[in-house]
BAKEKOL-237533 format. One line per field, with one value per residue (C-alpha): residue number from 0; x, y, z; residue in one letter. Coordinates in steps of 0.05 Angstrom, whole numbers, padded with zeros to 5 digits. Example, Ala and Ser with C-alpha at 12.3 -4.5 7.8 and 13.67 -1.06 7.14 Angstrom:
num = 0;1 $
c1 = 00246;00273 $
c2 = -00090;-00021 $
c3 = 00156;00143 $
residuo = A;S $
This chain:
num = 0;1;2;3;4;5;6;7;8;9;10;11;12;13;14;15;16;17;18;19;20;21;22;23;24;25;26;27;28;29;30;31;32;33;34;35;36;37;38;39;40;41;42;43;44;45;46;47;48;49;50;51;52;53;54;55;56;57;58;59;60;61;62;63;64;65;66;67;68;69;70;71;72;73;74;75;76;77;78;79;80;81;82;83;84;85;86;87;88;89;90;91;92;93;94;95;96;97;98;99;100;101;102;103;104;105;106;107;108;109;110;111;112;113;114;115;116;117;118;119;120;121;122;123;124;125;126;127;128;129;130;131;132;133;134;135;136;137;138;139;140;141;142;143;144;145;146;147;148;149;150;151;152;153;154;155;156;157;158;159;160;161;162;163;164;165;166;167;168;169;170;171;172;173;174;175;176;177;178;179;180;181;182;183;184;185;186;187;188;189;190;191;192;193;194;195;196;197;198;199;200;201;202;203;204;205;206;207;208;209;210;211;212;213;214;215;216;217;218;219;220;221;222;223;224;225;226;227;228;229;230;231;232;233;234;235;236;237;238;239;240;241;242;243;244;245;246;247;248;249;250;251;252;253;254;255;256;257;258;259;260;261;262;263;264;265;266;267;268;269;270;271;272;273;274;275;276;277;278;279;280;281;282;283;284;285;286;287;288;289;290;291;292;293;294;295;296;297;298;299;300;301;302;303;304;305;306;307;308;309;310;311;312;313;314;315;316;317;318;319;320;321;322;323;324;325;326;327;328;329;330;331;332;333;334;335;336;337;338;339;340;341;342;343;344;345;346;347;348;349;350;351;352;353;354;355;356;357;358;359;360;361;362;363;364;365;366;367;368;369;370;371;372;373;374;375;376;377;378;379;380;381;382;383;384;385;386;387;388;389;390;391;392;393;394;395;396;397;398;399;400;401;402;403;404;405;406;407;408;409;410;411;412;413;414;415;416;417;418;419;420;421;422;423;424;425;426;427;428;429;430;431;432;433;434;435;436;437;438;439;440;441;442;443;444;445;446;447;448;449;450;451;452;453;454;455;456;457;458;459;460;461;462;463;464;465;466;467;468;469;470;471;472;473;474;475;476;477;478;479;480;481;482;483;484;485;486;487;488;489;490;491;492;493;494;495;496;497;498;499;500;501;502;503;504;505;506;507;508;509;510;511;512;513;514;515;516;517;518;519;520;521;522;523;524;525;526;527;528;529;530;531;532;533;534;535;536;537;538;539;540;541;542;543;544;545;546;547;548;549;550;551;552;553;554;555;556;557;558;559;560;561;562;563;564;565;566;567;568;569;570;571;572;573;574;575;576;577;578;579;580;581;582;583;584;585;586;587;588;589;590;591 $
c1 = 00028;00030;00004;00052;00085;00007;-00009;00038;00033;-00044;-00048;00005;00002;00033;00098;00099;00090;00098;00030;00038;00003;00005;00031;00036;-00003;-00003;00043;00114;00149;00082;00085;00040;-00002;00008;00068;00065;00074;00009;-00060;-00116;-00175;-00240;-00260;-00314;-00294;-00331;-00319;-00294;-00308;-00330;-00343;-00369;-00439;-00418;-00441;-00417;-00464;-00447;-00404;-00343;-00312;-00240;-00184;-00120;-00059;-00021;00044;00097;00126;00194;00260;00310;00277;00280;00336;00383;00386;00404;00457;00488;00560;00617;00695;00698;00677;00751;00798;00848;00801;00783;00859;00876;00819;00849;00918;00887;00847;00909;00945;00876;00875;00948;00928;00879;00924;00982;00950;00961;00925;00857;00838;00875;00837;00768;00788;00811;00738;00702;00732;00721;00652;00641;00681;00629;00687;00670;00632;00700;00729;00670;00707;00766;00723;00691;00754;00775;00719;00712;00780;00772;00702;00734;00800;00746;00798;00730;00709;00773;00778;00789;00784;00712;00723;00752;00699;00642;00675;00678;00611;00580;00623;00615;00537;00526;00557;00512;00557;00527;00558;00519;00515;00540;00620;00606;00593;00663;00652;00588;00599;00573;00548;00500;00494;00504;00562;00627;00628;00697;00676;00639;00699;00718;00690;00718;00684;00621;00613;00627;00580;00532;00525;00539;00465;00424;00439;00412;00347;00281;00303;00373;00380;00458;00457;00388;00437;00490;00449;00432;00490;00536;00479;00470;00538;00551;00511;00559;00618;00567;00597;00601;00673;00643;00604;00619;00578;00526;00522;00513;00460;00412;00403;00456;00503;00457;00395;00428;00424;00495;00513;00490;00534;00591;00599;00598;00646;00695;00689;00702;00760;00798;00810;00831;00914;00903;00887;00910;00917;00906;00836;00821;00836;00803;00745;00738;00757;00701;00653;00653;00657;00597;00567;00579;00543;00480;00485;00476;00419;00385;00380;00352;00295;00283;00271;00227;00186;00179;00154;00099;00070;00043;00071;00041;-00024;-00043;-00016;-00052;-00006;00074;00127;00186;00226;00290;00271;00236;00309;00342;00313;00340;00409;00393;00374;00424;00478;00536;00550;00515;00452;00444;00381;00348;00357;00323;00272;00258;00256;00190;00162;00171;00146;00086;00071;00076;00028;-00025;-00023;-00035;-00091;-00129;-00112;-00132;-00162;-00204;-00278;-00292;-00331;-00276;-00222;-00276;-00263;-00189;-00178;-00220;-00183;-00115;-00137;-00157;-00101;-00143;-00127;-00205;-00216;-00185;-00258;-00285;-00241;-00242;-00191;-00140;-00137;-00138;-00066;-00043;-00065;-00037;00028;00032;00003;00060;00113;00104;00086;00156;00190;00151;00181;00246;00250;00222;00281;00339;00315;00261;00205;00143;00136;00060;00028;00068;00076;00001;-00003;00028;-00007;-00071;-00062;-00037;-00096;-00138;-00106;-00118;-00183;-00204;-00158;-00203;-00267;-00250;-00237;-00306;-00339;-00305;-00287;-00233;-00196;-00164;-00084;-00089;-00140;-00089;-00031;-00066;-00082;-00023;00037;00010;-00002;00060;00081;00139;00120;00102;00177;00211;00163;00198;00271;00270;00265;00313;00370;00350;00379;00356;00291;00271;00198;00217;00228;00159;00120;00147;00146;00072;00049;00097;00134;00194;00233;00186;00142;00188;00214;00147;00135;00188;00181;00108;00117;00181;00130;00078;00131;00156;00081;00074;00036;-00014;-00030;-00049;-00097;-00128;-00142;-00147;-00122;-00102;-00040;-00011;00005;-00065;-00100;-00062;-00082;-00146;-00145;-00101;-00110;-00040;-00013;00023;00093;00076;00048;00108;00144;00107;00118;00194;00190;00152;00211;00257;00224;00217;00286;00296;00253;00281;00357;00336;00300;00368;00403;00357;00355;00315;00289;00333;00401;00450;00436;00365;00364;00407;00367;00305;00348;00364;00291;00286;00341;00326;00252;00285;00334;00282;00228;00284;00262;00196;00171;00234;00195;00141;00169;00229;00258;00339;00352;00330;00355;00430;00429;00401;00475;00514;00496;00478;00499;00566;00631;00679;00738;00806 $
c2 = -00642;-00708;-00746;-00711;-00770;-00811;-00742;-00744;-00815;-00809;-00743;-00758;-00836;-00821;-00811;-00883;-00925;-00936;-00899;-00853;-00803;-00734;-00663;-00588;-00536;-00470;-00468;-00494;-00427;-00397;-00371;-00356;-00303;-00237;-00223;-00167;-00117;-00155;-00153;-00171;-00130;-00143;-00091;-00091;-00078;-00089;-00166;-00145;-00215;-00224;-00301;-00311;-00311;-00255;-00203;-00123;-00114;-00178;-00141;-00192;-00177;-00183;-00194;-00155;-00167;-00113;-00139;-00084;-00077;-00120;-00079;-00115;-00076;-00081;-00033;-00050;-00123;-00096;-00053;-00116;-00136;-00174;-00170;-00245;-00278;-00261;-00311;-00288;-00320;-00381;-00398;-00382;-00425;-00482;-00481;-00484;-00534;-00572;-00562;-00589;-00650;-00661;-00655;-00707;-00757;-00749;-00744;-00817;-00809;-00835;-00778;-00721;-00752;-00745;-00669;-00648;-00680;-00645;-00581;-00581;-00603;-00540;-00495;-00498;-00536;-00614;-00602;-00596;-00660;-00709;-00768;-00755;-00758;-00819;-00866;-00839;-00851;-00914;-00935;-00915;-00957;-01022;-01014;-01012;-00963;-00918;-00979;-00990;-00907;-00887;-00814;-00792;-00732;-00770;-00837;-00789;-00750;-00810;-00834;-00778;-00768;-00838;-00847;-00787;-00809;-00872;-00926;-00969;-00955;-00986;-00938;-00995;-00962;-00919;-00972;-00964;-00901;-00915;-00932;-01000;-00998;-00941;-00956;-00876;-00841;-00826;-00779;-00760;-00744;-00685;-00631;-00657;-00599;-00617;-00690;-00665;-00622;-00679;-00726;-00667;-00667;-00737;-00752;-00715;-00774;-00821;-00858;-00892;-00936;-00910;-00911;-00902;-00836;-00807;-00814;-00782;-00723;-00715;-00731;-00687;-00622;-00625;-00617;-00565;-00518;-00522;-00494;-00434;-00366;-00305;-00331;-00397;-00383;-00449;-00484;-00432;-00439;-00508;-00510;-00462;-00508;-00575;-00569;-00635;-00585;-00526;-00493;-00517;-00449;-00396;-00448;-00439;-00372;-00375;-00430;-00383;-00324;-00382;-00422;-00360;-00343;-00427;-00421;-00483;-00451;-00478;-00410;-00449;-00473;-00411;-00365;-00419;-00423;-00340;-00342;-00399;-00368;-00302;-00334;-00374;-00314;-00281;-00338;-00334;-00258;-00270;-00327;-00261;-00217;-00260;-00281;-00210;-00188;-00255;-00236;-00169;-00190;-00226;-00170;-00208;-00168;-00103;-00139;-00168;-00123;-00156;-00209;-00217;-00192;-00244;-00246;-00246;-00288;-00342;-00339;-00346;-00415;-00439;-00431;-00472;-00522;-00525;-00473;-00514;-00468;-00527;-00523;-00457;-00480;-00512;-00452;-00406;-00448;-00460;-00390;-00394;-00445;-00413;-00338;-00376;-00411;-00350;-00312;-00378;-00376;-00307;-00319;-00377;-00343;-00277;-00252;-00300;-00316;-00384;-00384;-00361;-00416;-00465;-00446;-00425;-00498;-00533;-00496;-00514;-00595;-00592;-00564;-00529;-00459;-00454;-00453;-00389;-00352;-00370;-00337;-00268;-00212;-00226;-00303;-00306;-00270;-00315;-00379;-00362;-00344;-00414;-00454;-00420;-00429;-00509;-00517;-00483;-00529;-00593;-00569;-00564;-00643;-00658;-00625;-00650;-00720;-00742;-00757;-00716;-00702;-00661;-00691;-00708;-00631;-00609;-00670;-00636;-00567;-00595;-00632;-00567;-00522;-00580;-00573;-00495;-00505;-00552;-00499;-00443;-00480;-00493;-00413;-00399;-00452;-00442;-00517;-00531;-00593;-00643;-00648;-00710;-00676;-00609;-00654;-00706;-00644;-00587;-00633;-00617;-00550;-00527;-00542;-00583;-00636;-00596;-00568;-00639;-00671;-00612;-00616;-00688;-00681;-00621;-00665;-00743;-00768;-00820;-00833;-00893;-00929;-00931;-00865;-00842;-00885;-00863;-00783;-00792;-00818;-00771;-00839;-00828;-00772;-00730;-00744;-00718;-00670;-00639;-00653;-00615;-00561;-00558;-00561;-00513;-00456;-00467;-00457;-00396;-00369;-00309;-00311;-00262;-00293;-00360;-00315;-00288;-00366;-00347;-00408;-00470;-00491;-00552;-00514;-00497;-00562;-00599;-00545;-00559;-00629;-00641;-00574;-00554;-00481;-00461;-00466;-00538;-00548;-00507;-00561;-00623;-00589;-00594;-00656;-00680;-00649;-00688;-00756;-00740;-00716;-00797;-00814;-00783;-00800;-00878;-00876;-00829;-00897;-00946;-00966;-00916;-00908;-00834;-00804;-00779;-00707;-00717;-00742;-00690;-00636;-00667;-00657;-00594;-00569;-00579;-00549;-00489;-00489;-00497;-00437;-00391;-00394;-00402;-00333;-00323;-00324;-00301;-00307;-00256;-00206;-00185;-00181;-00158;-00234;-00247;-00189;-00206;-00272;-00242;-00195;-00235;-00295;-00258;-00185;-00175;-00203;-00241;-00196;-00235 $
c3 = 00398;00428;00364;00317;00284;00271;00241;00185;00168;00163;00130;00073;00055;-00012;00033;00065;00012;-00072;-00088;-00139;-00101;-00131;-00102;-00089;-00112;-00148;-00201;-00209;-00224;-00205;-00142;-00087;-00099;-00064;-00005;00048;-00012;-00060;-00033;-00072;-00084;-00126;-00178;-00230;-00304;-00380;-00404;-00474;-00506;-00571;-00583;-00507;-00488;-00431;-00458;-00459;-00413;-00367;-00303;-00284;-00215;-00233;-00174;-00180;-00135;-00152;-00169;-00185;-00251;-00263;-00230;-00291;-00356;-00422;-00437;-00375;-00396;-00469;-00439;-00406;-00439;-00405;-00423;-00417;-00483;-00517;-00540;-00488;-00431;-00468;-00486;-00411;-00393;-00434;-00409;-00335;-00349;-00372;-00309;-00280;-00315;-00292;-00216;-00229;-00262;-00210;-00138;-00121;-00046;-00036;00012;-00024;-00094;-00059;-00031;-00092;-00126;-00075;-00083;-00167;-00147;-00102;-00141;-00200;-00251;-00243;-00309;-00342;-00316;-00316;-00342;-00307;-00238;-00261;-00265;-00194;-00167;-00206;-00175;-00102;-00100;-00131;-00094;-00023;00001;00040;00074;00122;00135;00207;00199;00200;00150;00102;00113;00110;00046;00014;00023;00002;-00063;-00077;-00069;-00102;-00171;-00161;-00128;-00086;-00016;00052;00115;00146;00139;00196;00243;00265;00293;00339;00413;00424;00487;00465;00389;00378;00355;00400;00437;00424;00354;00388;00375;00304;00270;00205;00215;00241;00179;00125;00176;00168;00105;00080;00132;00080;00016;00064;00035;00064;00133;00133;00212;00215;00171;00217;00273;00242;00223;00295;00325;00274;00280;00363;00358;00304;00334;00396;00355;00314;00330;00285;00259;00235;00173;00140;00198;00202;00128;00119;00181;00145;00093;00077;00015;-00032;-00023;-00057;-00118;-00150;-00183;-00124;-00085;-00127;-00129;-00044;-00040;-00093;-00040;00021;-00016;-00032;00037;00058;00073;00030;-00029;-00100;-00142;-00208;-00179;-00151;-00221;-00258;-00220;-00224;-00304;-00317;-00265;-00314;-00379;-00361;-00331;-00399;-00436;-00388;-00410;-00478;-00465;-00421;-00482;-00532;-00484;-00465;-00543;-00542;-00476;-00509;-00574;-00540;-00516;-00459;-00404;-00431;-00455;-00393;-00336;-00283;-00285;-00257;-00313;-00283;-00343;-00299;-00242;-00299;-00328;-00266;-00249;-00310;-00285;-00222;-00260;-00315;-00317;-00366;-00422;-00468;-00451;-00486;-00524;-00466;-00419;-00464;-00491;-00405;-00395;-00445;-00405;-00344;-00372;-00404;-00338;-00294;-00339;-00341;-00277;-00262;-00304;-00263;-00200;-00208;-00268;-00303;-00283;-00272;-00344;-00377;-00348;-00370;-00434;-00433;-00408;-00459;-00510;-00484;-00478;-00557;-00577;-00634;-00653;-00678;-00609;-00606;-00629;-00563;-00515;-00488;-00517;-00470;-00467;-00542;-00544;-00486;-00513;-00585;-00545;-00512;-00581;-00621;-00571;-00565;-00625;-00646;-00589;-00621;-00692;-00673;-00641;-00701;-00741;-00697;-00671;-00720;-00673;-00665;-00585;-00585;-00560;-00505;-00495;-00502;-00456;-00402;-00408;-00411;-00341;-00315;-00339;-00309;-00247;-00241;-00262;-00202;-00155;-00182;-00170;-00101;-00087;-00133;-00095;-00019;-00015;00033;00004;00053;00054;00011;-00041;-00041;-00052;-00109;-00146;-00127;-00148;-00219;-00213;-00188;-00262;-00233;-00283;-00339;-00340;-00333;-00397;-00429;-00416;-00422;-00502;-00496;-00464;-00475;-00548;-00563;-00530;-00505;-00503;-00428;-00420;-00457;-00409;-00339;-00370;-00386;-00317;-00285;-00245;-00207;-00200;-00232;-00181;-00121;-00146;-00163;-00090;-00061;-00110;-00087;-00009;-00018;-00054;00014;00062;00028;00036;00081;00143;00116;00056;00098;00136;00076;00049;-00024;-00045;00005;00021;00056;00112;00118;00103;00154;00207;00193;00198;00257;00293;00297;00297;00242;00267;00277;00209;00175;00220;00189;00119;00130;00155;00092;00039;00082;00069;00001;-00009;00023;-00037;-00081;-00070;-00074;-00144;-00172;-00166;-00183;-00258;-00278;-00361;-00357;-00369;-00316;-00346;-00332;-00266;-00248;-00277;-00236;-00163;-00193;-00201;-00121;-00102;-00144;-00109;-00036;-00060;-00089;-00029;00026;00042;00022;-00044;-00084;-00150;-00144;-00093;-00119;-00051;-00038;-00032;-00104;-00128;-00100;-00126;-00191;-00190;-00166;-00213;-00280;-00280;-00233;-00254;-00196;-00196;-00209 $
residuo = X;X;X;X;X;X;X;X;X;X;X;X;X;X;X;X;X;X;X;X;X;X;X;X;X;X;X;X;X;X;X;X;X;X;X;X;X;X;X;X;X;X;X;X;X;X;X;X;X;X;X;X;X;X;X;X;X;X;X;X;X;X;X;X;X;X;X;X;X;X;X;X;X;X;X;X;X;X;X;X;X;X;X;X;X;X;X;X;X;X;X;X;X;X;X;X;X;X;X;X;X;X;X;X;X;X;X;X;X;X;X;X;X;X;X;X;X;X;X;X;X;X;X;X;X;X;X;X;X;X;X;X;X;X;X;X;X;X;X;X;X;X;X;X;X;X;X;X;X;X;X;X;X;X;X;X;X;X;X;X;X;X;X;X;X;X;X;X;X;X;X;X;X;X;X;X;X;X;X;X;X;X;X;X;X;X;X;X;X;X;X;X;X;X;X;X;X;X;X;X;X;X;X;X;X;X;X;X;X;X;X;X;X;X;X;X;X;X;X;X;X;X;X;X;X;X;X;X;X;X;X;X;X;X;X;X;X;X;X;X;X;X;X;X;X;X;X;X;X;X;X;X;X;X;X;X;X;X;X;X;X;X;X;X;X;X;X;X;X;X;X;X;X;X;X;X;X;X;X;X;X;X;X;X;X;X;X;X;X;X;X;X;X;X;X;X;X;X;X;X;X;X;X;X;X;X;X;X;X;X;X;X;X;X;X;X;X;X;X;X;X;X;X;X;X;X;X;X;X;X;X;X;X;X;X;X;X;X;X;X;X;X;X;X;X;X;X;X;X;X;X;X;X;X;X;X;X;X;X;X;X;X;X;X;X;X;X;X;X;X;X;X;X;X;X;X;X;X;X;X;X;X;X;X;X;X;X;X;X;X;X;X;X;X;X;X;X;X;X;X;X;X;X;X;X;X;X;X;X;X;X;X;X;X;X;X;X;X;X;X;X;X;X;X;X;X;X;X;X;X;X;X;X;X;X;X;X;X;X;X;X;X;X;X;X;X;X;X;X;X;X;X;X;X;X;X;X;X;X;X;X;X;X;X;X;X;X;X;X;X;X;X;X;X;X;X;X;X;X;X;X;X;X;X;X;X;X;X;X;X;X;X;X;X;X;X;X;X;X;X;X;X;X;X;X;X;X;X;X;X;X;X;X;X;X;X;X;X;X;X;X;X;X;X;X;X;X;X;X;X;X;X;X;X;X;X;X;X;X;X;X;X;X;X;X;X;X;X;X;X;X;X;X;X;X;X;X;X;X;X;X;X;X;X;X;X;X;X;X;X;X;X;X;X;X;X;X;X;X;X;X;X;X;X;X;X;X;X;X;X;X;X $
């Protein structure tokens, strides 16, 4: 389409300037409706309300989308134990470490400082050494030792290790390695594979007007794709999707599988990669069963059947987003969020009449469990499920910090019912929205914020005034990463379910509006994440009101979206991709 470029300017002005326009749709871990295996049918049953002026009589077409019962049940995630929780591990553990720590203090070499970094990073273990990595990295930035670098593996490694522990460092340091007479990069870069790769991926920390780094991503992937061939997994790998877009842990246990074959190897890396790897693993474990005797002391998965039982898959997004062994607490009290969502959501999508969502929402925005008495049978045990769940979150601040963070909380679930409620209006009511009314309303109710208000009090101690007042207007990177989380779930939506328009999607609104197929619009979607990935990199290193841990978390949240509908939509389907990353994360030891 010749008028491509106007088209995404015009149809998404949130993306070229400060706006705070809002995002995606659906729900954060809510996830598009119905694959190739879920189609929705109508079907008239009895509205067994009490306190609801639908009466017995009153016939309420209810939608169904047939989601299949969860594969990981009750019992088998009971059954799970792991051999790696004994003090024999953890004192191993500690002794490596120590030789670790060693490494660090007496590699003297700029290069072989930042390859050793990159490899901890990649490896899963950085977590272990954070101050350690700090002062290096501290040192090599003051010492200007990256600036003067010939090599372009070792300039671009640099770059990208520096800028993304939050030093300042200009694009300007691979000026050395354009050809001035065309202003692009040398050609005689072209068979630097190693180079290309680091260029590769150093492109994608590159924020708003970067021109340098746009260069180098097409320079380094036109190039790249020359070398692909079956023995080349590393570069086919990091061409489906770059290393700063990917879920950290899923990475981690790749890069263990891909390091241990490197003639490079160090074997004290490597065994204490696999040893943490497992003991971590065994931790997550542990997390799995408590939530699973939660999830089925809810009763909400056998109460309300229409709806998807995702115990697992709401667990597993916990560990992309935070899978150090302490953030126990805040994994599991997550994993509510995320079960509570996907059932909510389920609930505005398919099930509820448009009556009933009126009400289910009111109640949610008062907060009032009186308000209970007007809901139908099967909202009443969801909405006590979500009032005693945040409520118990609420106490618990209250208990360990001192300050009472309600409303902030009921804040949040009341803008997300809101926004379900104006998505199930437009279905009741056929509206088509335009891309800009999808995206003010659909970065909201893809729950993205919701989860970040909440594991901001989990991990942020103290809080700050500053803090409060860019989490209640959802500033910053809460915004984009709800974007990307949002425009990740569209792409992963199936062809079919497009056709079958039960709720809009970006993909479909800017069809509409600029007449493009849906390969183009899929195209213009992509091209959207990208500048907001651009976004997002500049605020992580602005002065922003939140912890490292916190802004880290946030990135986190969009990688884990760009992992889980990479495929489709990994959430609902329980397709052999989630279900391998499921094993190979949470159930299925490394073997040492």
């Amino acid at each position: 389409m010749a008028s491509m470029s106007h088209l995404r300017i015009a149809s998404f002005p949130s993306l070229s300037n400060n706006s705070r326009k809002l995002l995606p749709s659906l729900s954060s871990i809510n996830h598009l409706k119905t694959t190739s295996s879920c189609s929705v049918k109508g079907r008239p049953i009895k509205c067994m309300t009490e306190g609801v002026e639908t009466s017995e009589q009153t016939q309420v077409v209810r939608r169904s989308a047939n989601y299949k019962p969860s594969i990981w049940n009750y019992s088998y995630i009971q059954s799970l134990k792991s051999d790696y929780l004994d003090e024999t591990c953890k004192k191993r553990v500690n002794y490596l470490k120590g030789e670790v720590r060693m490494m660090l203090d007496q590699v003297m070499d700029p290069i072989h400082q930042l390859e050793l970094i990159d490899v901890l990073q990649r490896l899963g273990l950085a977590y272990h050494f954070d101050n350690e990595i700090d002062t290096l990295l501290m040192s090599i930035f003051c010492n200007d030792e990256y600036k003067n670098e010939k090599d372009l593996h070792a300039a671009a490694l640099g770059f990208r290790l520096l800028r993304q522990h939050g030093f300042n460092v200009p694009q300007e340091i691979f000026i050395r390695f354009l050809n001035e007479s065309t202003g692009n990069f040398s050609e005689s870069f072209s068979n630097d594979t190693k180079g290309l790769l680091s260029l590769y991926e150093v492109s994608y920390l590159s924020i708003e007007n970067e021109s340098i780094l746009e260069k180098a991503r097409e320079f380094a992937t036109a190039h790249l794709q020359e070398h692909v061939n079956d023995q080349e997994t590393t570069i086919k790998h990091a061409l489906e999707l770059p290393l700063h877009w990917r879920m950290p842990r899923l990475e981690s246990r790749w890069f263990i599988d891909v390091y241990e074959k490197r003639e490079d190897k160090n074997h004290i890396l490597l065994e204490l990669a696999k040893l943490d790897y497992n003991m971590v693993q065994a931790i997550h474990q542990e997390d799995l069963k408590h939530m699973s005797r939660w999830w089925s002391n809810t009763g909400l998965a056998e109460k309300l059947s229409f709806s998807r039982d995702r115990l697992m898959e709401n667990y597993l997004w916990t560990v992309g987003v935070f899978y150090e062994p302490q953030f126990g607490y805040d994994r599991r009290m997550l994993t509510q969020i995320n079960a509570l969502i996907t059932t909510i959501d389920d609930v505005y999508d398919i099930y509820g009449s448009l009556e009933e969502l009126k009400l289910f929402t009111d109640a949610v925005e008062r907060w009032d469990i009186n308000a209970i008495e007007q809901l139908p049978d099967y909202m009443q045990i969801c909405f006590l499920a979500l009032y005693n769940s945040i409520n118990e979150m609420a106490y618990d601040a209250m208990k360990q910090q001192g300050i009472c963070i309600i409303s902030y909380l009921k804040k949040s679930w009341a803008d997300l019912c809101k926004a379900y409620m104006l998505e199930a209006e437009w279905y009741y009511s056929g509206y088509k929205p335009s891309l800009q009314q999808y995206i003010d309303n659909a970065w909201i109710s893809i729950s993205a914020p919701l989860i970040l208000v909440h594991v901001y009090f989990f991990v942020t101690n103290p809080v700050t005034k500053e803090g409060l007042v860019c989490l209640e207007k959802y500033q910053n990177i809460i915004h984009w990463s709800s974007m990307i989380l949002r425009l990740a779930n569209d792409l992963g939506t199936s062809s079919e379910e497009l056709q079958r328009g039960d709720v809009p999607k970006s993909i479909q609104c800017y069809m509409n509006e600029s007449g493009a197929s849906e390969e183009e619009a899929r195209d213009h979607i992509r091209h959207l994440i990208n500048v907001t990935w651009n976004k997002m990199n500049e605020d992580r290193v602005t002065n922003l009101p939140f912890s490292r841990d916190f802004i880290r978390i946030a990135m986190n949240l969009a990688r884990m979206a760009q992992c889980m509908y990479q495929h489709g939509d990994g959430h609902a389907s329980q397709d052999q991709v989630t279900k391998d990353r499921v094993l190979s994360m949470l159930i299925q030891p490394i073997k040492l």
